[in-house]
C-alpha positions as CSV (number, residue, x, y, z in Angstrom):
1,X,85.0,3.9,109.4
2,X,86.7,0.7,109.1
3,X,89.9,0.1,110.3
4,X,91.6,-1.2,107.5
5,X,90.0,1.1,105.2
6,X,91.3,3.3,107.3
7,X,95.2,2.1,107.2
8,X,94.5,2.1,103.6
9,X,94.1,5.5,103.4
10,X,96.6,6.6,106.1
11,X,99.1,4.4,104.0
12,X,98.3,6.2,100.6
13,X,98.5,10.0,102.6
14,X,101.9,8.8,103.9
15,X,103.2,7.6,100.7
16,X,102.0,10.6,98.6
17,X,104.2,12.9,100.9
18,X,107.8,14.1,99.7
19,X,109.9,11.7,101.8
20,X,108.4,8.8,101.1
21,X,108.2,10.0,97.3
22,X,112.2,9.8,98.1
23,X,112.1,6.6,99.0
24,X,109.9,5.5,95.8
25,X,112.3,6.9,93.6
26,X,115.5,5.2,95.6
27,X,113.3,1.8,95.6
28,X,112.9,2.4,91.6
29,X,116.4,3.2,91.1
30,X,117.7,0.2,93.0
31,X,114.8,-1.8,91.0
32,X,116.6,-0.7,87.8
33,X,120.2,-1.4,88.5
34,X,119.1,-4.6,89.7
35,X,117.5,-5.7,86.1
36,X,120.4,-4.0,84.6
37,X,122.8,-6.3,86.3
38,X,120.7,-9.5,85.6
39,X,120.0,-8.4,81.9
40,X,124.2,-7.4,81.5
41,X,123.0,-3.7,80.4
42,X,125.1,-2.0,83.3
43,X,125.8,1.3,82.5
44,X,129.3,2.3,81.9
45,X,131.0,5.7,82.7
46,X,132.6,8.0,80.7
47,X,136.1,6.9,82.7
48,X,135.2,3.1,82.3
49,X,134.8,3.5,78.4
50,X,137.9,5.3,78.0
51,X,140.2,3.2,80.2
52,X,138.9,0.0,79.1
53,X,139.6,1.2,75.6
54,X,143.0,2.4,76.1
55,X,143.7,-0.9,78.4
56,X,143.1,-3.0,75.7
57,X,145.2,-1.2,73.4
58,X,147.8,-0.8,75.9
59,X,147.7,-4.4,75.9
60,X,148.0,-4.9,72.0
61,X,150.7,-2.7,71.5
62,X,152.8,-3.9,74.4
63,X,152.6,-8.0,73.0
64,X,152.7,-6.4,69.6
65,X,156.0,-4.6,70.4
66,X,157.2,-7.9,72.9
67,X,156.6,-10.2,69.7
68,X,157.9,-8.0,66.7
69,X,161.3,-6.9,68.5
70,X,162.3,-10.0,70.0
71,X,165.1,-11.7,67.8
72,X,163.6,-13.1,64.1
73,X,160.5,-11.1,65.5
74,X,160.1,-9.8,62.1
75,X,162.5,-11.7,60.0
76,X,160.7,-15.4,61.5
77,X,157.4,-14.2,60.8
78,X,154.3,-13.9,58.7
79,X,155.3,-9.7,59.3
80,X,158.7,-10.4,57.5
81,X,160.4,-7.4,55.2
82,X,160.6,-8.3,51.8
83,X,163.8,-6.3,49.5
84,X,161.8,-3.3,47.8
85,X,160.3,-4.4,44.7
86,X,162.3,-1.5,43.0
87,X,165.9,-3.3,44.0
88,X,165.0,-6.4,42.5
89,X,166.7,-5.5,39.4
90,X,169.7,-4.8,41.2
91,X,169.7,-7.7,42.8
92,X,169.0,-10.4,40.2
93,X,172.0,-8.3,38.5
94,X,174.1,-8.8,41.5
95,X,173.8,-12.6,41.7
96,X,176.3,-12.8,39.2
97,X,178.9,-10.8,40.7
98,X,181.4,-12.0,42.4
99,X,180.8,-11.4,46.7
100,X,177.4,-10.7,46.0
101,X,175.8,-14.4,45.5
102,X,173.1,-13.8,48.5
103,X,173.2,-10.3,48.6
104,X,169.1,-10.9,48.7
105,X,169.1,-13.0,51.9
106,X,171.5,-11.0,53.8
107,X,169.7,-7.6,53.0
108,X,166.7,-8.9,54.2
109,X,168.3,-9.9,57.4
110,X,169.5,-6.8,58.0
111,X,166.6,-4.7,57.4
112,X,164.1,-7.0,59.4
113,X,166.9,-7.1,62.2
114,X,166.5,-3.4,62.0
115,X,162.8,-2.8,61.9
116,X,163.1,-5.6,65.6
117,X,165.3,-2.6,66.5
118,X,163.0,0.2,66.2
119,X,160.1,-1.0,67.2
120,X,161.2,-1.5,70.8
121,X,162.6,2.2,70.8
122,X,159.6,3.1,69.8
123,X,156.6,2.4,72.0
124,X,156.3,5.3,73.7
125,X,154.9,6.9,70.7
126,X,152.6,4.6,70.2
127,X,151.4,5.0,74.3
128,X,151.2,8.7,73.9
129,X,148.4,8.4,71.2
130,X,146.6,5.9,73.5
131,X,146.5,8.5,76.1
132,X,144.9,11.1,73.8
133,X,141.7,8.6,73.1
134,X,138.9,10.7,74.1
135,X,135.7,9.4,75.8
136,X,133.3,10.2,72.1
137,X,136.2,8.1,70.1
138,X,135.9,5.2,72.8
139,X,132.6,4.6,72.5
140,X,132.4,4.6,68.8
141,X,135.4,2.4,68.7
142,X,134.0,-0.3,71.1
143,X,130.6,-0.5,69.3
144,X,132.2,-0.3,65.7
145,X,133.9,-2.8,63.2
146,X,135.6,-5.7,65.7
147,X,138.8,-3.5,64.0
148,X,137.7,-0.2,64.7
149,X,140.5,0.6,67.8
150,X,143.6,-0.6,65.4
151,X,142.0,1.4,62.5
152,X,141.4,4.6,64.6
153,X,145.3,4.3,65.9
154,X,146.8,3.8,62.1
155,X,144.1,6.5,61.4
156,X,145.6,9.2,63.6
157,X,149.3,8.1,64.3
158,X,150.9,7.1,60.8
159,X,152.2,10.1,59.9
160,X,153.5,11.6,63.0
161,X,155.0,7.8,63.8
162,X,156.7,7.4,60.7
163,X,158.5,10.9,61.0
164,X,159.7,9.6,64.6
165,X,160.0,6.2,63.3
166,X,162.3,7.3,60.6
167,X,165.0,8.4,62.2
168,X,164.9,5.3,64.7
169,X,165.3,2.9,61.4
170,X,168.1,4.5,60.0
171,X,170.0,4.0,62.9
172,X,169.4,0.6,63.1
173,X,169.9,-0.1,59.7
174,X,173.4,1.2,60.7
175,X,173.7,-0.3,63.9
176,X,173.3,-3.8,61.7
177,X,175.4,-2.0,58.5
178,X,172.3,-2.4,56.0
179,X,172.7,0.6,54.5
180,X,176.2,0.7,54.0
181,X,175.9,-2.8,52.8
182,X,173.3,-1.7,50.6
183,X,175.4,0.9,48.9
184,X,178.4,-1.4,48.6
185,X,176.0,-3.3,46.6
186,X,174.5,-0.7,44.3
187,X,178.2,1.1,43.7
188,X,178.9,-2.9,42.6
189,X,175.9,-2.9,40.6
190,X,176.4,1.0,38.9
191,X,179.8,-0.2,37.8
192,X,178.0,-3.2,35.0
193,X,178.0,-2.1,32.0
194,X,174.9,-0.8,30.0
195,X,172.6,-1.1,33.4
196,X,171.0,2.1,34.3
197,X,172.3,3.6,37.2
198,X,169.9,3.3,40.3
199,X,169.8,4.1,44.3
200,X,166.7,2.8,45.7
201,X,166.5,3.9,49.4
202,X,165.9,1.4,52.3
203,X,164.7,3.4,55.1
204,X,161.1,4.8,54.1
205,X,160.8,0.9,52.7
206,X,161.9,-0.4,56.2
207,X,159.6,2.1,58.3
208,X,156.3,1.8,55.8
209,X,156.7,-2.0,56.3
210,X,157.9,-1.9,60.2
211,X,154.5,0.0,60.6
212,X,152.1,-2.3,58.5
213,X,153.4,-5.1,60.6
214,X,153.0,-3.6,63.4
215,X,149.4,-2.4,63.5
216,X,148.7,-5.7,61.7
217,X,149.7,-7.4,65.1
218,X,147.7,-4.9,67.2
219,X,145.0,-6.3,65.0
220,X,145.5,-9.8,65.9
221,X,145.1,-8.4,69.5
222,X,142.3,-6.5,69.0
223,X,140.2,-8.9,67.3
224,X,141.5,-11.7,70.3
225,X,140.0,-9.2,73.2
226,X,136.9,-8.3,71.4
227,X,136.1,-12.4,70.3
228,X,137.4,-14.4,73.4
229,X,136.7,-13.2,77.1
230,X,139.3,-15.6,78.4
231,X,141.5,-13.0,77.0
232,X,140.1,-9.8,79.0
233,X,142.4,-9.8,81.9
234,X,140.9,-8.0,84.1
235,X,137.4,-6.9,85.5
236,X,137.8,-3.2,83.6
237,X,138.1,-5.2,80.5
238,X,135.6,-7.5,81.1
239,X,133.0,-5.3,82.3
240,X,133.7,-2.3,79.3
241,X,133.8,-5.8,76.1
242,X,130.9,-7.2,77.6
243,X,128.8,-4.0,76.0
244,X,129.6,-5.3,72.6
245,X,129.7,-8.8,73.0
């Protein structure tokens, strides 16, 4: 027989065994994960998905929260708290009353001061809804709407945040006197004759607008991660964005 016929065949017998089938299949795998990393497909893990999605909005929430309750956080922005439509009225009334000249501006102050307030006191809420992301929510979220993560969060945290954000709000609207301020100025009002008698209440206002601002910022963030890499600050967040870039 010839020699290297008979190589040939001895390499074929050797390779058809179950060890070096082994080896094939190691050889393939590698293969794989080597076009995976040169094509960007690498496969993420259950844990990767999940903590790149809770990083990033981790991340939102904190620069949300750093930028909204530092001082004219609210009141010097586009997230500023307008007077309730409903105390308009009352306060185009109250122009003309003595005291009362710019109730408007210095309600407004008051309440935005307020809402800077509560949104400090308030991240943690916002952190413990992160933390409850599960893995099938994450990867629907990252491949989803480039507003998908914000959505999800004002999805399945309004209600239970505004009934702990409530209570922050009216404190600060007391700590910064809006409310009594505010009734001073609708007592003054009630007392004009022939206006009918009203008591619009700031604090669902001030939380319902606190909130909008709030996840509107997380937004901003969102959308910054998803469209600019520069922004993904660490390898997690590069590695898990990368999939929907």
């Amino acid at each position: 027989m010839n020699w290297k016929r008979t190589m040939t065949l001895l390499i074929v017998v050797a390779l058809s065994l179950p060890a070096f089938a082994q080896v094939r299949g190691a050889l393939g795998k590698l293969k794989q994960q080597a076009q995976d990393v040169i094509s960007g497909d690498v496969a993420l893990s259950q844990d990767e998905v999940g903590a790149g999605l809770k990083e990033a909005l981790d991340l939102g929430v904190g620069e949300a929260v750093s930028f909204l309750s530092a001082e004219n956080g609210y009141l010097g922005s586009s997230y500023k708290i307008m007077v309730p439509e409903e105390a308009q009225n009352v306060i185009s009334r109250l122009k003309n009353v003595p005291g009362f000249g710019d109730v408007e501006q210095k309600l407004e102050e008051k309440m935005n001061r307020a809402a800077e307030l509560a949104v400090a006191k308030a991240k943690p809420i916002f952190v413990d809804a992160i933390k409850q992301l599960s893995f099938q929510d994450a990867m629907s979220l990252l491949m989803g709407d480039k507003d998908a993560a914000t959505r999800y969060l004002e999805r399945t945290t309004t209600q239970s945040l505004t009934d702990a954000f409530l209570p922050i709000i009216q404190q600060s609207l007391d700590e910064v006197g809006a409310r009594e301020y505010w009734r001073t100025a609708v007592t003054a009002y009630n007392r004009i004759p022939l206006v009918q008698k009203t008591n619009p209440e700031l604090d669902q206002h001030v939380t319902g607008k606190a909130l909008t601002g709030l996840f509107g910022l997380v937004e901003v963030k969102e959308l910054e991660i998803r469209d600019n890499p520069a922004l993904r600050t660490s390898e997690l967040l590069r590695k898990v964005f990368s999939k929907q870039d």
